[in-house]
N, C-alpha and C positions, 0 to 999 in steps of 0.2 A: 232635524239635523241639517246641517248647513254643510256644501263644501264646492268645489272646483265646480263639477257639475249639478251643484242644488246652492246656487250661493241666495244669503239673505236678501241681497238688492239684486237687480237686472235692469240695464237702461241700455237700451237700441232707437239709435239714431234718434237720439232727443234733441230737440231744444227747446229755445224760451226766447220768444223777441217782445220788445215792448215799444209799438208802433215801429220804425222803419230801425231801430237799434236791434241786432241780433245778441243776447246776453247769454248765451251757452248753448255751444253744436256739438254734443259729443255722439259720436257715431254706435263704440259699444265699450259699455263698464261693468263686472259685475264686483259686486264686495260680500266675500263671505264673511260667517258668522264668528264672530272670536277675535279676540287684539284692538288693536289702536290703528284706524285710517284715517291716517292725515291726507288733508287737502287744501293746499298751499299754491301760494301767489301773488302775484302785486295786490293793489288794491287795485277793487275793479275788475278781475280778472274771472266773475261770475261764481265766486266760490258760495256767498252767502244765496245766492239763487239757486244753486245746486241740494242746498242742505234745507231749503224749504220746500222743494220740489219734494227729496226723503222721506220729510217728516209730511207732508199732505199740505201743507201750508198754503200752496201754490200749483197749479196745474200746467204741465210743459205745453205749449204752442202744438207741437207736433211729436211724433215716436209714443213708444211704449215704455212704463216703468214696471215692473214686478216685485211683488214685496212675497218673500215666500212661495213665489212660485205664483204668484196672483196677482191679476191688472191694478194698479194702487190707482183708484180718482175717488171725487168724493165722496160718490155716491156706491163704487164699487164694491166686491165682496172681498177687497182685501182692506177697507176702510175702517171696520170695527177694528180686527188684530191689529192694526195700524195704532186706532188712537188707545188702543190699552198699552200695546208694546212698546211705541216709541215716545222718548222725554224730549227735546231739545229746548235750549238755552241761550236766547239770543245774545247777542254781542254788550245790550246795555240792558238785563235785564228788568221785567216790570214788576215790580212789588208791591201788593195791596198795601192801602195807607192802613196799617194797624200794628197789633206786636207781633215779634217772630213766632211766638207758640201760635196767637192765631190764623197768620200767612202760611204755615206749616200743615195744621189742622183743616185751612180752606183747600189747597192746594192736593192733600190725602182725599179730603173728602169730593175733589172735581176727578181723581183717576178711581173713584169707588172702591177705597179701601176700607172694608170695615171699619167698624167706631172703636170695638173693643182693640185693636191694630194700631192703634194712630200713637197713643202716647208712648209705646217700645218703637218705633219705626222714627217716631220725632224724634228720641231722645239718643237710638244709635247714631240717625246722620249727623245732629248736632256735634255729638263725641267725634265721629269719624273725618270734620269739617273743624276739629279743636274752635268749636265757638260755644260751646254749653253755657256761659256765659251770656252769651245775646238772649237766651230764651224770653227773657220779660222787657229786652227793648221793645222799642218802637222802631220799623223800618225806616222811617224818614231819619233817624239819628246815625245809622250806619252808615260807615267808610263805603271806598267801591271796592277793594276788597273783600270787605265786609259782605258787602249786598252779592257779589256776584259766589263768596264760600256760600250765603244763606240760599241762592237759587242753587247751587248746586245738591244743598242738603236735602231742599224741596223735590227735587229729581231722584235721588239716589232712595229718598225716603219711599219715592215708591216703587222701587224694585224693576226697575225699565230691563226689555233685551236689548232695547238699544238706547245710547246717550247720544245725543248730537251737541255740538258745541260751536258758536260760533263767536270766533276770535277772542277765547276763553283768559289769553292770557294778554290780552293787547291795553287793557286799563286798572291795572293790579301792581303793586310794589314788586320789586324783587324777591321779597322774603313769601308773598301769597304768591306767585307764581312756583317759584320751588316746589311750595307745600302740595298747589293743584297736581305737579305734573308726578310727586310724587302718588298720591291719591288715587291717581290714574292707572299710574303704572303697577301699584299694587291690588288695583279693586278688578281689571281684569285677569289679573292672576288667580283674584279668589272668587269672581263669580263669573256665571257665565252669562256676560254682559259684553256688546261691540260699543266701542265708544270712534265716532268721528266725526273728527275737529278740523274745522278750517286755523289757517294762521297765513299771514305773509313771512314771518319770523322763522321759517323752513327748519335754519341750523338748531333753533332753540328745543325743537318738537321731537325732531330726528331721535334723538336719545332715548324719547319712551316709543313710539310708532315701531309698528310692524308692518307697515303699507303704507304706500306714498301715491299721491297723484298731482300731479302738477297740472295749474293751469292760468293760461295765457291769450287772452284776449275772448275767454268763453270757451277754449281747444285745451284737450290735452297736450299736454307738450311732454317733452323727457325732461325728467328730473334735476334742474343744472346743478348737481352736485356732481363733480367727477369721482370715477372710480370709489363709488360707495360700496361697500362689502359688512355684511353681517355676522356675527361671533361674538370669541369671548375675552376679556382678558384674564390673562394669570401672570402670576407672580412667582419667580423661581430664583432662586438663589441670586436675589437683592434686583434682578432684572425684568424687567413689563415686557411682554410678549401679546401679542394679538395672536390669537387662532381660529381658523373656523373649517369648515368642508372642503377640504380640496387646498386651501389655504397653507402654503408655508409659513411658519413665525415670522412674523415681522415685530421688528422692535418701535416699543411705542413709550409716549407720556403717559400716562394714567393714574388717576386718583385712587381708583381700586380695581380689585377685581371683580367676575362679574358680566354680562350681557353689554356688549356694546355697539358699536359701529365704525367702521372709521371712513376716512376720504382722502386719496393722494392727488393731488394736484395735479393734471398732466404737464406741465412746465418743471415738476418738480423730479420727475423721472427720469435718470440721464440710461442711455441705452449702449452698453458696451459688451464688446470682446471679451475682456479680460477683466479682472478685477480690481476694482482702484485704489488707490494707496492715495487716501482720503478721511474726509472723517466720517462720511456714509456708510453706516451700520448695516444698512438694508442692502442685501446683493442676491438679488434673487434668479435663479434658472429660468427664460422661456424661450419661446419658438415665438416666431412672428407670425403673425398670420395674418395681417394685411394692412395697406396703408390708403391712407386718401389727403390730395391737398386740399389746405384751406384755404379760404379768401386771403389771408391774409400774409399768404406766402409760407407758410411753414406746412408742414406734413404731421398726420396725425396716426401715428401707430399702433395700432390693437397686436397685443402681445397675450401669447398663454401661460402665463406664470401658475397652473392650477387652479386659476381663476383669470376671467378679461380683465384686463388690463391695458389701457392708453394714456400714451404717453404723445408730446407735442416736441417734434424734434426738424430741425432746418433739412434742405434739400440737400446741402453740400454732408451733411450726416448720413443720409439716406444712402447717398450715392459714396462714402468713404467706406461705411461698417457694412456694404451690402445687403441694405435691409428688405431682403426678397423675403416672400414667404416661405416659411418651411426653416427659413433659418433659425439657431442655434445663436441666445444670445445671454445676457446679463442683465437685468432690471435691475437698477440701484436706486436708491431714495436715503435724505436723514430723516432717523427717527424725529427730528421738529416736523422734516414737513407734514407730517400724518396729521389731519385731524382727529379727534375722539369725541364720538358721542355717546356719555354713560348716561344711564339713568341715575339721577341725585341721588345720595344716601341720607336713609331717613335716622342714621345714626350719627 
């Protein structure tokens, strides 16, 4: 069992340099067991070094990693649980030259899945990966699409605690990206499987992830999504509503209801007195609780609306609506400006 203090990964003051390039310094990560962790960032930004470090792939320069509570290298005793537990899927994966029943069957038979196992285990991923049809191609004749659903069958077929994915959805249509993130989003719901994916495409992943980590230049960084909040939508008498913990309704766009996310803009947050006579749906209660300038001359205020919240407002604002702390004010937003991130409906 996995959690806060027994998480499935541990990394302290790692990195990875290769000759006088430093390609990932992160000081301390842990990733429990359960959901979707995303890990997102330019290109370059050390992510695909990070997920080979995970998987055993690659040994960090320096620091310690822990897999279950145990030193992960290659020769370590967290190395076997290592290569039974973890599946990972590089970004262009590699496909024996031959057909997908027997890439599927090699592939069962390299994680020592029984023989009498292999053809129920083939023949769910395929279904689960809607490609039942490819069973008697030839690899070399498949889409990238195609090839990268058929690695994924090859992983899922053999029952991983953890899936790793790197940049799962960066060479794939629109219509195979849907289906993945759908796939995702429902297969850690029904097993108890952690899946984590790098992307640079942040906004696109947000909708299924339940953990984010950002990174930038080989460092964590903070998330550059502003004022992101987790919840739910519903739908009430013809009107979309966000909710979540501590959260006031805020009126939103939304396809359906259901698990979502959203993100307000700091620019898009005006900070008043009173209430506007506007066409800003969103008017929300808080207190301030503190400000800071930024380089670029504007002031950036953290507000307690039941949840933090910041917004980006001029000096001559600060100094009109007295934005001391402790004050008593109004958050307002339009409902456009919210972003939504659902997870796609498989209906």
């Amino acid at each position: 069992m996995s959690g806060p203090d027994n998480p499935l990964f541990s990394l302290r003051n790692l990195t990875k340099t290769y000759g006088a390039q430093q390609a990932l310094s992160i000081e301390s990560l842990d990733i429990a067991a359960g959901g979707i962790f995303l890990v997102a960032g330019p290109n370059g930004a050390g992510k695909t070094t990070l997920l080979e470090i995970l998987c055993g792939l690659i040994q960090p320069s320096s620091g310690t990693v822990l897999f279950r509570g145990r030193p992960l290298s290659s020769a370590g005793p967290a190395a076997p649980s290592l290569r039974s537990s973890v599946t990972m899927i590089l970004q262009n994966p590699y496909l024996f030259h031959t057909s997908v029943e027997r890439f599927l069957s090699l592939a069962l038979h390299l994680k020592r899945i029984p023989r009498r196992d292999r053809p129920r285990r083939m023949t769910d991923a395929l279904e689960a990966l809607a490609i039942p049809h490819l069973r008697s191609r030839h690899t070399s004749e498949l889409s990238g699409g195609e090839r990268q659903r058929l690695a994924l069958a090859s992983a899922l077929a053999a029952d991983p605690a953890v899936l790793i994915l790197d940049e799962p959805l960066s060479n794939v249509d629109s219509s195979t990206a849907r289906a993945l993130m759908i796939l995702l989003h429902d297969l850690v719901r029904a097993k108890p499987v952690t899946v984590i994916l790098s992307t640079h495409q942040i906004e696109r992943v947000l909708a299924i992830s339940d953990h984010e980590i950002y990174l930038q230049g080989g460092r964590i960084v903070p998330v550059p999504i502003p004022n992101l909040i987790s919840g739910e939508i519903v739908i009430e008498a013809g009107e979309t509503f966000f909710v979540g913990p501590s959260v006031p309704r805020i009126r939103v766009n939304a396809d359906h209801p259901g698990h979502s996310r959203i993100s307000i803009p700091l620019e898009s947050v005006i900070i008043s007195r009173e209430p506007l006579r506007s066409s800003v749906r969103n008017s929300l209660p808080a207190v301030v609780v503190g400000s800071s300038a930024q380089p670029n001359g504007s002031v950036e205020v953290v507000l307690d609306a039941g949840f933090e919240l910041h917004a980006l407002v001029t000096p001559q604002s600060v100094q009109s609506l007295s934005l001391r702390s402790g004050e008593k004010v109004l958050a307002c937003f339009k409902t456009s400006a919210v972003s939504v991130f659902q997870p796609p409906s498989s209906g």
